[in-house]
ZAMARGU-4260 file (C-alpha; in steps of 0.2 Angstrom, whole numbers, plus 5000, padded with zeros to 4 digits):
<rodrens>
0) 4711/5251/4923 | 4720/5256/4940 | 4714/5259/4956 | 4722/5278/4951 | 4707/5280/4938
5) 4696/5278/4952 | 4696/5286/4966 | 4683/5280/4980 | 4669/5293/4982 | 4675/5307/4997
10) 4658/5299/5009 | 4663/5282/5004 | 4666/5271/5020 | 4671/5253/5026 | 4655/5245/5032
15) 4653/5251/5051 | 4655/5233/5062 | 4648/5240/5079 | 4645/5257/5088 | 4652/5261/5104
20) 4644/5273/5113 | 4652/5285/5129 | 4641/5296/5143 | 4641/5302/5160 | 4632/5313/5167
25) 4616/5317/5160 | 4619/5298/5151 | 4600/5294/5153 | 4592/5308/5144 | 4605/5306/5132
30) 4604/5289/5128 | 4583/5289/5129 | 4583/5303/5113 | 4597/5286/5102 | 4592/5271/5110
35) 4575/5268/5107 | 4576/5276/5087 | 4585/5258/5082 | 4572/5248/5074 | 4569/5228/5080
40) 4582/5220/5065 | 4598/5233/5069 | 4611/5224/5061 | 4624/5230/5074 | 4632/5231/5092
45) 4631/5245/5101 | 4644/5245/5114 | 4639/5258/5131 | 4649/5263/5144 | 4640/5274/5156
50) 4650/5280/5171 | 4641/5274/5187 | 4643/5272/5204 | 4656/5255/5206 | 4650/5250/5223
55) 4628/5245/5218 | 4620/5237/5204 | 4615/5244/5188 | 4599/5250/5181 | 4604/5254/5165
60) 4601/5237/5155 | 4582/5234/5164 | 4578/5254/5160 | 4585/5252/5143 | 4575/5235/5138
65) 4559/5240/5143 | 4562/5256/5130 | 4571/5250/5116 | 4565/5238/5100 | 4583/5231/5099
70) 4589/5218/5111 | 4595/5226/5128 | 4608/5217/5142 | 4622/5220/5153 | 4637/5212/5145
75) 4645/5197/5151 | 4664/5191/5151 | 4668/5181/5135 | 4652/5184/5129 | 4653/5185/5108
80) 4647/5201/5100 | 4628/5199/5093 | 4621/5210/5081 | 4606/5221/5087 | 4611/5220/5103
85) 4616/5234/5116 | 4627/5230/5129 | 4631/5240/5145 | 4646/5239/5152 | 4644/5234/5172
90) 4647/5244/5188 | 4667/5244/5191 | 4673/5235/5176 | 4681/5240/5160 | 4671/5233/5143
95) 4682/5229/5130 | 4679/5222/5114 | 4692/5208/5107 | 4697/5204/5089 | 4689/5187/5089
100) 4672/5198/5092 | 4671/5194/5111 | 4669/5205/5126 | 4680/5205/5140 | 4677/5212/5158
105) 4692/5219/5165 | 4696/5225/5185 | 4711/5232/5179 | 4715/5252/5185 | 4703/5265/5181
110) 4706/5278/5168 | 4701/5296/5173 | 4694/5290/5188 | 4682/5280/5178 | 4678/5262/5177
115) 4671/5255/5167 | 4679/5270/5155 | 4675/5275/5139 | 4693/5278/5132 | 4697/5259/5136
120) 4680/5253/5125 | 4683/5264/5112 | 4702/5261/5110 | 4700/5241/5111 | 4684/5243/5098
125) 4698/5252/5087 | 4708/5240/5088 | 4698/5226/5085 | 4686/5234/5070 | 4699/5247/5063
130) 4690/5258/5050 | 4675/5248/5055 | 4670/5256/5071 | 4659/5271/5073 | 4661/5281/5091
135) 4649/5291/5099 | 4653/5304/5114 | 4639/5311/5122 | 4635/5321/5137 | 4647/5319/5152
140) 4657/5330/5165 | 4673/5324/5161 | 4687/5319/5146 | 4684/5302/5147 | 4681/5296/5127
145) 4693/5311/5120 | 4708/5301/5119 | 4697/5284/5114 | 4689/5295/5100 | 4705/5299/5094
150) 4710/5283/5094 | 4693/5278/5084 | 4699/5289/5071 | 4718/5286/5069 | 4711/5268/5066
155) 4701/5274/5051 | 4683/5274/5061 | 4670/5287/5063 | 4669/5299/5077 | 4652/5307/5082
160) 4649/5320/5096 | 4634/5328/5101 | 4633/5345/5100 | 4640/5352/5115 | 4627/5366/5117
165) 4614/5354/5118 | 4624/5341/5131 | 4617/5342/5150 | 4635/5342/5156 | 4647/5349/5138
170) 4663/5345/5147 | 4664/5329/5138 | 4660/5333/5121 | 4672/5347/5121 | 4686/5337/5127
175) 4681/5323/5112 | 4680/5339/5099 | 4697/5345/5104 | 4706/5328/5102 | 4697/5325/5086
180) 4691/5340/5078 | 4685/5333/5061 | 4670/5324/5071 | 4652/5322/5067 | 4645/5336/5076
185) 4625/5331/5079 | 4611/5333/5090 | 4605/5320/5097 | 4593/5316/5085 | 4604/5317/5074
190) 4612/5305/5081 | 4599/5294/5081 | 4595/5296/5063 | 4614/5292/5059 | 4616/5277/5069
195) 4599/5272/5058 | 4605/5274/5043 | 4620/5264/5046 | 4609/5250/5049 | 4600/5257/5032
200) 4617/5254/5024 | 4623/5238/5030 | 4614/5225/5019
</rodrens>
């Protein structure tokens, strides 16, 4: 029998390997309605660059951990990728994901005046996890995450947006639509229940 007698079903998909996640402004509302729907046991990374300002210390890990089941940190340079675990990329440093499943902080240029910047997590996540990666663009002012969304799905991953009607700032997810048209359009509950059911679906 060949593979030509059996095609794969249309939703069949690689087994998602993390998330990566982009927002700006409006990020904490955002990210309050997906973070806290993962249940204790995720079985993935989630992966969050939030734009904010370079020049103080984040919030965003200790508001995060006090609401969320899953494991919540800032991530550290050549830390290695844990499941159930979400990590935030720090004030003025790109987060990138490497092939050996590490993270890596990076002072290099910002991108769209941005760093950390979604577009550099997304595109090294793509690289590294291929048709394994899921990205998620939600609410920001900006492009940031378009041309890493793009890269997310010439690499075979999934691309989610949230609906831009429903963003605080729709600049963001409109740019990420444009550059990848055939994305996952969702709410964000929606995109909670989505992310959950990838965990659902990774035994």
């Amino acid at each position: 029998m060949t593979a030509a007698n059996h095609p794969p079903e249309p939703e069949a998909r690689p087994r998602a390997g993390a998330v990566v996640v982009g927002a700006s402004a409006g990020a904490v509302e955002a990210l309050s309605a997906v973070l806290p729907g993962l249940p204790a046991g995720y079985p993935l990374p989630v992966l969050v660059v939030v734009h904010v300002p370079p020049d103080k210390p984040s919030a965003m890990a200790d508001l995060f951990r006090m609401k969320c089941a899953v494991a919540v940190r800032e991530a550290d340079d050549k830390e290695p990728v844990a499941p159930g675990t979400v990590y935030f990329a720090p004030p003025d440093y790109h987060l990138l994901l490497g092939r050996n499943g590490e993270l890596s902080l990076s002072s290099e240029e910002p991108v769209l005046f941005s760093r950390p910047s979604i577009d550099v997590l997304f595109e090294s996540a793509a690289d590294a996890l291929g048709p394994g990666v899921v990205g998620v663009v939600l609410t920001g002012a900006n492009a940031d995450g378009a041309a890493g969304l793009r890269a997310v799905r010439a690499a075979g991953g999934t691309a989610v947006v949230q609906d831009p009607a429903t963003a605080q700032a729709a600049a963001m997810p409109r740019a990420a639509l444009a550059a990848c048209p055939d994305a996952r359009v969702l709410t964000l509950d929606q995109i909670a229940a989505f992310l959950r059911g990838l965990g659902d679906r990774h035994d």
